[in-house]
TIFI-522402 format. One record per residue (C-alpha): residue in one letter; z, y, x. Coordinates in steps of 0.2 Angstrom, whole numbers, plus 5000, padded with zeros to 4 digits. Layout:
N
res=A, zz=Z, yy=Y, xx=X
...
# end
This chain:
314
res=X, zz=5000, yy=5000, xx=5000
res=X, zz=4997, yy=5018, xx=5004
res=X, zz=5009, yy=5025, xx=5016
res=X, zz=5012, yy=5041, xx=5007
res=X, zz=5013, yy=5029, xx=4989
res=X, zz=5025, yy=5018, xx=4999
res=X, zz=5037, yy=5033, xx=5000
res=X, zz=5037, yy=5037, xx=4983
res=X, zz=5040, yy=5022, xx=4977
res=X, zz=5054, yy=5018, xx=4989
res=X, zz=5063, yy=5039, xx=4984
res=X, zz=5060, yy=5033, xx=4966
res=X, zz=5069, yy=5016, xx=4969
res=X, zz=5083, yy=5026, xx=4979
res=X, zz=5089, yy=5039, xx=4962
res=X, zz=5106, yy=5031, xx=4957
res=X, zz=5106, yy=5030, xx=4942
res=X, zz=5090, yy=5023, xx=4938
res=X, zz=5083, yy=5030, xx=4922
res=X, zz=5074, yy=5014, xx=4915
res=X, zz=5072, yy=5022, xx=4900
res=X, zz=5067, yy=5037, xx=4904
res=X, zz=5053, yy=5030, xx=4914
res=X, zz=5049, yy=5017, xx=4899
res=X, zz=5046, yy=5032, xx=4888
res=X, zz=5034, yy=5041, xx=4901
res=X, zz=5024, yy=5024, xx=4901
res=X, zz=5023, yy=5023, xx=4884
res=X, zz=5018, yy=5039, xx=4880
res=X, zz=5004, yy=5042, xx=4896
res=X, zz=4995, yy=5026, xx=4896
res=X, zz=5000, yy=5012, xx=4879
res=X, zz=5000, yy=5026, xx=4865
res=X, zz=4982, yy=5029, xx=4867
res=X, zz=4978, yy=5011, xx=4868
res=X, zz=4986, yy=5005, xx=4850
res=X, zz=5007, yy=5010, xx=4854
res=X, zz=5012, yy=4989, xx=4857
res=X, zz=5013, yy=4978, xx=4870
res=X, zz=5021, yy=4963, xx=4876
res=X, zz=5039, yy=4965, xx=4886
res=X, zz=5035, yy=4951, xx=4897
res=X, zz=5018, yy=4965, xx=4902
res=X, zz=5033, yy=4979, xx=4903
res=X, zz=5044, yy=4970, xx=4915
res=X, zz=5028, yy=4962, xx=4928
res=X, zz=5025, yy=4983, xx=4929
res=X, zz=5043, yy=4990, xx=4928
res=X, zz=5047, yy=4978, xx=4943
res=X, zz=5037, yy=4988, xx=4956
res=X, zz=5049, yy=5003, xx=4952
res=X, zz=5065, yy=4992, xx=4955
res=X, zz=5070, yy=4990, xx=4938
res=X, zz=5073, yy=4972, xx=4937
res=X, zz=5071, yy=4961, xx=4918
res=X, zz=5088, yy=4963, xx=4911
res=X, zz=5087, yy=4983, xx=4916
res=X, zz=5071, yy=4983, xx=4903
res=X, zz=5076, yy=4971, xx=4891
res=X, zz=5093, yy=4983, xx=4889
res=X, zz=5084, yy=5000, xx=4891
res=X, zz=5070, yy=4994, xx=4877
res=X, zz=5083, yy=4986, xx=4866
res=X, zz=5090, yy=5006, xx=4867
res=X, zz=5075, yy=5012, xx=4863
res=X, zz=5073, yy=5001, xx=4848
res=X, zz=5090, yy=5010, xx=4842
res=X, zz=5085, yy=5024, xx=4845
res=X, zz=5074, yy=5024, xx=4835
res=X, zz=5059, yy=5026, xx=4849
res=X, zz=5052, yy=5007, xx=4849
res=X, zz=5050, yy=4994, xx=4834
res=X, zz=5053, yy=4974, xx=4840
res=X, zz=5042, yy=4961, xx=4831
res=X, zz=5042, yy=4942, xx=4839
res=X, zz=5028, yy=4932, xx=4839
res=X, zz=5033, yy=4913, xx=4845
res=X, zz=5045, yy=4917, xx=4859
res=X, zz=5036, yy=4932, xx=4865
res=X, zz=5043, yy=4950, xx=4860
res=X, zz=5031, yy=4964, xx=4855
res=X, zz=5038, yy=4982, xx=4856
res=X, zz=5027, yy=4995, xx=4847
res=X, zz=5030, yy=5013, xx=4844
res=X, zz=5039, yy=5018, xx=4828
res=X, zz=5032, yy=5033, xx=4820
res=X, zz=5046, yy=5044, xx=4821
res=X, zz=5044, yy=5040, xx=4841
res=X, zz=5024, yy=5044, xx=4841
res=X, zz=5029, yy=5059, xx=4832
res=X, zz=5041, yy=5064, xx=4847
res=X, zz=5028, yy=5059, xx=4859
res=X, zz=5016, yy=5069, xx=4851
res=X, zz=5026, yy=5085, xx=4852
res=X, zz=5030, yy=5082, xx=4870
res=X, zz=5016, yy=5075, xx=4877
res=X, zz=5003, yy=5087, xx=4868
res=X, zz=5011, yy=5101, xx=4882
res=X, zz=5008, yy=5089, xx=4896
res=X, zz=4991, yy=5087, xx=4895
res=X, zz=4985, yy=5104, xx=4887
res=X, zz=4976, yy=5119, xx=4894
res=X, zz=4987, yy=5132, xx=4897
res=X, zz=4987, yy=5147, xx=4884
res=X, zz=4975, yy=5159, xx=4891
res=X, zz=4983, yy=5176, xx=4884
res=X, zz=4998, yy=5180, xx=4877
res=X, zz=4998, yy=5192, xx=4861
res=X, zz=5017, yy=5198, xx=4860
res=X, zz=5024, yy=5186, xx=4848
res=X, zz=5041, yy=5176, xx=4849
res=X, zz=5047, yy=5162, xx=4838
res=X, zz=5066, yy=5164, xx=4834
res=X, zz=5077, yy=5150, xx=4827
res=X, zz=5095, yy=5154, xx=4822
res=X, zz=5102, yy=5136, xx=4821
res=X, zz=5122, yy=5144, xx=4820
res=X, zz=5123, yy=5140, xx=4800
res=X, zz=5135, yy=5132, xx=4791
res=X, zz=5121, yy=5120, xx=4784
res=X, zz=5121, yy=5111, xx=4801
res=X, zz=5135, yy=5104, xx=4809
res=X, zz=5140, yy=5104, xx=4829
res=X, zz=5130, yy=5086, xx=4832
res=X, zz=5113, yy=5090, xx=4823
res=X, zz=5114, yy=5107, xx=4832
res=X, zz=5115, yy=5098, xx=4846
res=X, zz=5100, yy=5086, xx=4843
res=X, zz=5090, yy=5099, xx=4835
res=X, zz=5091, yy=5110, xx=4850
res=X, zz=5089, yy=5096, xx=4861
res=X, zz=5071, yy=5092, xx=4852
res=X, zz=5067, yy=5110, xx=4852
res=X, zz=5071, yy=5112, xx=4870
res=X, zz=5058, yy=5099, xx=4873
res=X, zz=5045, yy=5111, xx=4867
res=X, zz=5048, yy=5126, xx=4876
res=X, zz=5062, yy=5135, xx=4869
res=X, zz=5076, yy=5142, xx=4878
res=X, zz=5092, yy=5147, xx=4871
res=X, zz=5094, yy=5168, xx=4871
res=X, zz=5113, yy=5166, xx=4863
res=X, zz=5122, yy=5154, xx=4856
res=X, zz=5111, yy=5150, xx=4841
res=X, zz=5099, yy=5160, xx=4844
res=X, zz=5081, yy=5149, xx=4851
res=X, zz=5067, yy=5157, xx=4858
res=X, zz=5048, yy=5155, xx=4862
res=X, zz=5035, yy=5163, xx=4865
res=X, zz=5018, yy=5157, xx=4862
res=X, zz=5023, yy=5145, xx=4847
res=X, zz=5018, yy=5148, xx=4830
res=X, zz=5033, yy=5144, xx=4816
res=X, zz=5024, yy=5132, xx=4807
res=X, zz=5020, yy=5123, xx=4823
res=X, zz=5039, yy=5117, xx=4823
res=X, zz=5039, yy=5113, xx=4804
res=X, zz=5037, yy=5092, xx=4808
res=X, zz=5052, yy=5093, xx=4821
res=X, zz=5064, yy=5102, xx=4807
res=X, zz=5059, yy=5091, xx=4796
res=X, zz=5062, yy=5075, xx=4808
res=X, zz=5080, yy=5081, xx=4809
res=X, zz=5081, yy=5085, xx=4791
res=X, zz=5083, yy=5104, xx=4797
res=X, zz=5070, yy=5112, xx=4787
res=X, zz=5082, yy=5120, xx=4774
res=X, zz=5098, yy=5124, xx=4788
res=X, zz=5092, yy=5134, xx=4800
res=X, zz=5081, yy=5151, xx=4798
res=X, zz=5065, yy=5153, xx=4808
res=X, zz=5053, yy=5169, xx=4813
res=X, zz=5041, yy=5174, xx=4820
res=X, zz=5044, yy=5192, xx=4829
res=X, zz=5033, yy=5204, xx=4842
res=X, zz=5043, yy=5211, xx=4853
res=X, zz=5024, yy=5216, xx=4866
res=X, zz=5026, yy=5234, xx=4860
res=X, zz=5048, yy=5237, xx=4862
res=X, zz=5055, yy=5229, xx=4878
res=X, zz=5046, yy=5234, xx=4893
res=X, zz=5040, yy=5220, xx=4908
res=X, zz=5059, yy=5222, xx=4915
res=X, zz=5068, yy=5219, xx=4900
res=X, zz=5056, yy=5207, xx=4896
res=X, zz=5061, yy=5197, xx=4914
res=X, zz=5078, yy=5198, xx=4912
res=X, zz=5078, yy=5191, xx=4894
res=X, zz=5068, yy=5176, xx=4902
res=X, zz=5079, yy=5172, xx=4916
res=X, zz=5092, yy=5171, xx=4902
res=X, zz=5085, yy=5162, xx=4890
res=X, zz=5078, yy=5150, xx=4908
res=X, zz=5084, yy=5145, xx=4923
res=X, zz=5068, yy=5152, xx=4933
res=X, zz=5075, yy=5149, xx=4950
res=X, zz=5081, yy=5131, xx=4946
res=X, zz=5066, yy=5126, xx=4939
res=X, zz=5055, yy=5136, xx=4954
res=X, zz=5065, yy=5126, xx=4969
res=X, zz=5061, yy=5109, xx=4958
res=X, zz=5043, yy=5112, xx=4958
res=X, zz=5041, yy=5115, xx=4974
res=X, zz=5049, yy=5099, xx=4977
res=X, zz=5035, yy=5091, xx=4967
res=X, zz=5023, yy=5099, xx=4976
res=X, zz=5029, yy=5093, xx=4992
res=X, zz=5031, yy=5075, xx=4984
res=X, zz=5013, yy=5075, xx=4979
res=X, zz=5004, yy=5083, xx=4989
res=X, zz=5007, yy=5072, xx=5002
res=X, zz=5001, yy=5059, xx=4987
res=X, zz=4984, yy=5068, xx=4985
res=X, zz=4980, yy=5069, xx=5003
res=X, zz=4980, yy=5051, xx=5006
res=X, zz=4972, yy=5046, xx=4991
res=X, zz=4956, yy=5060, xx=4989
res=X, zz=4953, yy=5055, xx=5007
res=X, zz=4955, yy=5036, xx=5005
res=X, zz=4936, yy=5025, xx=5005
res=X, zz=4942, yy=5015, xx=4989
res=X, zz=4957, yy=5015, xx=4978
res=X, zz=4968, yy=5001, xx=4972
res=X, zz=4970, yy=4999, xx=4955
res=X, zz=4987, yy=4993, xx=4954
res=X, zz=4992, yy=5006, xx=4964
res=X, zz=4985, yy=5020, xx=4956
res=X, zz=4992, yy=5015, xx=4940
res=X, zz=5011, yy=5016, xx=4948
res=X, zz=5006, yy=5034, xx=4956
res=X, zz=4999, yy=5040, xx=4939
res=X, zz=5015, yy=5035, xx=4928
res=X, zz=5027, yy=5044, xx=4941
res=X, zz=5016, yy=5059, xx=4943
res=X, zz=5017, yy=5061, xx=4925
res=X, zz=5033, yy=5054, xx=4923
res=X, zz=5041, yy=5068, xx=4939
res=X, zz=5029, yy=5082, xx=4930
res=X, zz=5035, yy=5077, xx=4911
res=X, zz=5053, yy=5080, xx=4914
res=X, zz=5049, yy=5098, xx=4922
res=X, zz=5036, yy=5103, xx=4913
res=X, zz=5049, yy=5101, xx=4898
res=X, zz=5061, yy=5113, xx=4905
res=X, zz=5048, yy=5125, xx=4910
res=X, zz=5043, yy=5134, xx=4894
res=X, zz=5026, yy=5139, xx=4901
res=X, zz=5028, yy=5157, xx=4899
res=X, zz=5015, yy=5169, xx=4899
res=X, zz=5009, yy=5177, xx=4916
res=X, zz=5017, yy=5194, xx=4911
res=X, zz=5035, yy=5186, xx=4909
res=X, zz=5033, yy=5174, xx=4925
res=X, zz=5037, yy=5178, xx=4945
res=X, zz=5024, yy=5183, xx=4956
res=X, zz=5016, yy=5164, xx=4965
res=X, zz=5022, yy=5153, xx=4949
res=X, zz=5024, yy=5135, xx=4959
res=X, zz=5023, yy=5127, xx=4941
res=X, zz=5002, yy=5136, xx=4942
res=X, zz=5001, yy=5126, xx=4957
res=X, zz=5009, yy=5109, xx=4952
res=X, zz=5000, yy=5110, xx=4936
res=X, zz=4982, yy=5111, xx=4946
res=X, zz=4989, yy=5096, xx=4958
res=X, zz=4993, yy=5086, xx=4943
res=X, zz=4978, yy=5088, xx=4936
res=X, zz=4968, yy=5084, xx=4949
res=X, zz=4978, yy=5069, xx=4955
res=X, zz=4977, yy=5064, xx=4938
res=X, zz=4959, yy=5063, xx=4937
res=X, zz=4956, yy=5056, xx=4952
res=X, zz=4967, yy=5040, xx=4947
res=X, zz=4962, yy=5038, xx=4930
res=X, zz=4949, yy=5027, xx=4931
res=X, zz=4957, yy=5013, xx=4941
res=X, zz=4973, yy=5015, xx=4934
res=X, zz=4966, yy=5012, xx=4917
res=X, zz=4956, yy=4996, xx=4924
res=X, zz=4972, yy=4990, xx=4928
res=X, zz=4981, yy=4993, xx=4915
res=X, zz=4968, yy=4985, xx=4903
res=X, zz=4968, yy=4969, xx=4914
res=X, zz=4987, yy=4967, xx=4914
res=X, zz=4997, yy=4975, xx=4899
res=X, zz=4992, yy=4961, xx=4884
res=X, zz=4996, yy=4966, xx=4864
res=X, zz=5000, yy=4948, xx=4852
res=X, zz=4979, yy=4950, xx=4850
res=X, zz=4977, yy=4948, xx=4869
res=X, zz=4972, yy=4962, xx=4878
res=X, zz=4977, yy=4980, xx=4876
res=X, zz=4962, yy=4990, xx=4865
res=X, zz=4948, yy=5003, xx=4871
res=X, zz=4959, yy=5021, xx=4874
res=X, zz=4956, yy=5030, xx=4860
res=X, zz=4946, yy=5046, xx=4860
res=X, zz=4960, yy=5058, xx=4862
res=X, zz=4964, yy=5051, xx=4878
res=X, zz=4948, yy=5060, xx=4888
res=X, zz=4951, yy=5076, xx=4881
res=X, zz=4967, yy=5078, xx=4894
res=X, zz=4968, yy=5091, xx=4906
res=X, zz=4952, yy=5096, xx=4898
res=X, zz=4941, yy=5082, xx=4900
res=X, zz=4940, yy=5065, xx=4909
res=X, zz=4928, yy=5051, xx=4914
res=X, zz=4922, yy=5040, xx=4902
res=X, zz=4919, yy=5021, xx=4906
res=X, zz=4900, yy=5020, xx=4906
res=X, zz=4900, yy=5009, xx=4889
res=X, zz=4911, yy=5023, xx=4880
res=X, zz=4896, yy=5034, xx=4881
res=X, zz=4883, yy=5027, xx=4874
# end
């Protein structure tokens, strides 16, 4: 394996603890949602097993998941099958649709406010609610008080009405473009985000990757298993920053954003491994029909567009 793969793996192997589940939902969501949401556990734990997370760290953490409310088990025979619930594609959905989106090109001025501190909604479903909205973007400007701007308010209808919210918490839409000048407007960010926390940790994906990327665009032939593993901790490392960076627009953002640059890596990385990745996962991951199904069409519209298999074209 690729020196540079070799290392990630092994810094990867090293994080005590060792989200399982964490990375089980990063797998779902990037590459068996797009073909069909199920697949065989025993297909899980032959690919988990490369990260270090040995079979009863899967059965356990997809068990979880299943209580959770993430996963659906069915058996067939002695096999297990765990599919994606709807309440768990609809929270893919929301999180995933910010990974692989272009970023908005211009920012008009508008804020979406959510005042969650009502009497309708207890401490726990706050929690949770703001949790799920943190996910999307929002930061917290006062206790209470959610903040983002870009988002439209009906764009968060489905997520209140997930958490049965809809009729507990009060949501608007504001401009504040024309009264809080570019300082104010700065200061009210790094409240609402920690910028410089989130700044030092996408550097550090930089570095992690970048190191990736060199190897790999300059490599005669890529190995399909491999670039599978690279793909899913890419967006599995870019997933958990990308939702605590809520993508502000270029006026509201320090000067030589590293999130600009790790989103440009990302995608490119991501391009480059897609194809073999995808053979791979296609010749390994099995579904109680056999193989996994085609990706469907929404999964070449990421990051703007990706390569088709010949077949899929005509």
């Amino acid at each position: 394996m690729t020196e540079a793969v070799t290392r990630l793996l092994e810094a990867f192997r090293e994080r005590k603890p060792l989200r399982s589940g964490s990375l089980i939902i990063t797998l779902y969501g990037d590459a068996i949602a797009p073909h069909g949401g199920t697949v065989w556990l025993g297909s899980l734990i032959n690919l988990l097993e490369h990260f270090g997370i040995n079979q009863r760290l899967v059965r356990t953490s997809v068990f979880r998941l299943a209580q959770e409310g993430w996963l659906s088990a069915q058996q067939v025979g002695r096999r297990s099958y765990y599919s994606l619930t709807d309440s768990g594609r609809r929270r893919f959905e929301n999180a995933f649709r910010r990974i692989y989106a272009q970023p908005a090109q211009q920012w008009n001025g508008r804020w979406c406010l959510v005042f969650t501190a009502l009497p309708g909604l207890d401490a726990a479903s706050r929690e949770q609610l703001q949790r799920e909205l943190g996910w999307q973007g929002f930061g917290t400007l006062a206790p209470g008080v959610l903040a983002h701007p870009g988002l439209d308010a009906a764009e968060i209808q489905p997520t209140l009405e997930a958490q049965g919210a809809q009729h507990k918490v009060v949501v608007m839409n504001a401009d504040g473009g024309s009264v809080l000048g570019e300082q104010p407007l700065r200061e009210l960010v790094n409240l609402g985000w920690d910028m410089a926390h989130l700044a030092e940790s996408w550097g550090q994906f930089l570095e992690r990757f970048r190191a990736v990327w060199r190897a790999l665009a300059n490599a005669q032939s890529l190995d399909p298993q491999e670039c599978l593993l690279v793909r899913t901790l890419l967006i599995h490392e870019y997933r958990r920053l990308l939702l605590r960076d809520p993508q502000l627009p270029d006026e509201l953002m320090p000067a030589d954003w590293a999130g600009t640059a790790a989103r440009l890596l990302c995608r490119n990385l991501y391009r480059l491994l897609q194809g073999p990745a995808e053979r791979h996962l296609l010749a390994t991951m099995e579904t109680a029909d056999g193989p996994l199904p085609e990706a469907a069409p929404y999964y070449f519209s990421r990051f703007g567009g990706l390569d088709q298999p010949p077949d899929a074209l005509n």
